[in-house]
C-alpha positions in Angstrom: 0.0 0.0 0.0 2.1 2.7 0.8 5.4 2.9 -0.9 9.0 3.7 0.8 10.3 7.3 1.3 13.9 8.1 -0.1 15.4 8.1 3.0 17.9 10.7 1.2 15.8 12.7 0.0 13.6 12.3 3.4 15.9 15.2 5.1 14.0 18.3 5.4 17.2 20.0 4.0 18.0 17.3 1.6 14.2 17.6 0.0 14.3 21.6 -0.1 17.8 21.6 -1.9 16.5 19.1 -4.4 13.2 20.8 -4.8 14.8 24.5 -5.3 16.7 22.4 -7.9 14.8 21.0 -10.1 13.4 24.1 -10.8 16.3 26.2 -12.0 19.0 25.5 -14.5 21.7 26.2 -11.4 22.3 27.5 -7.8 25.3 28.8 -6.2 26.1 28.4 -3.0 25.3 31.6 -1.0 21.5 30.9 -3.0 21.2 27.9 -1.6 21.9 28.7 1.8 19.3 31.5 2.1 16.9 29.9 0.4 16.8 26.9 2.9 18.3 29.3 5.5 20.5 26.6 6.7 24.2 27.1 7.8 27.1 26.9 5.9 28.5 23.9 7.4 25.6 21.7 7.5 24.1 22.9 3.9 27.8 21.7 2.6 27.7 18.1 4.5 24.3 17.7 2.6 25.7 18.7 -0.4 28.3 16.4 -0.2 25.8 13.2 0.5 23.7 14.3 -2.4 26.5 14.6 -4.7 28.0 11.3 -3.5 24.8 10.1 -4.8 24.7 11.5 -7.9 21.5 13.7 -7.5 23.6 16.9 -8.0 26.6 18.0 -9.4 29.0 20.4 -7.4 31.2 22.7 -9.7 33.8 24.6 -7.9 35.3 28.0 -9.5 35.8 31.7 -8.7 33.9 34.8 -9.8 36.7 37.0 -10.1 38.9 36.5 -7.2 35.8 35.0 -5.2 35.9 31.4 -4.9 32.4 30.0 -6.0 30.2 27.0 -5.7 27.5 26.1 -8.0 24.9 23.5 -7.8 22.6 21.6 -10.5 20.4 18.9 -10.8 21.3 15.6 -12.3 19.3 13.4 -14.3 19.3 10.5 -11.5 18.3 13.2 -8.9 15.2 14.5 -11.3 14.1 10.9 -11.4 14.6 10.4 -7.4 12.8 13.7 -6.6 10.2 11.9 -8.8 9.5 8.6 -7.7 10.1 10.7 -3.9 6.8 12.4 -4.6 5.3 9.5 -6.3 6.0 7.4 -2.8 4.7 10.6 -0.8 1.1 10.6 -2.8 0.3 7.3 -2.2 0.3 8.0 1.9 -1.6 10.9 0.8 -4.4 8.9 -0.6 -6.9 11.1 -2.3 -6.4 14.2 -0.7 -4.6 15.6 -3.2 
């Protein structure tokens, strides 16, 4: 009946990162972290699992003299983020 949760993707910061995503081309760093308002340290150790994963890639690089990290989506994390959802509806029934 009800299918298994991602337990990757089950982090509340692990699921906003992957949602904010999907829906852009790109994120850097700074983005990231006030968009989920999460601190630098902890936003980069969940970076680091869901790269390790393969649901994002992590480019490193400067803008100018600044050092910069960027984030996107991969194709295996689109299709996790996916069948996350998918699993979350069916505990959701038809109340959605």
């Amino acid at each position: 009946m009800f299918k298994e949760l991602n337990p990757l993707l089950h982090s509340e910061l692990r699921l906003a990162v992957v949602s904010l995503l999907i829906s852009v081309e790109s994120a850097d760093f700074v983005y990231i972290k006030e968009q989920t308002k999460a601190t630098a340290g902890n936003l980069s150790v969940q970076l680091d699992k869901l790269q390790k994963a393969g649901y994002i890639k992590v480019e490193k690089g400067f803008k100018g003299k600044m050092p910069r990290t960027t984030c996107s989506i991969t194709p295996e994390g689109v299709s996790a983020f996916e069948e996350y959802v998918k699993a979350l509806r069916s505990y959701l029934g038809d109340k959605i």
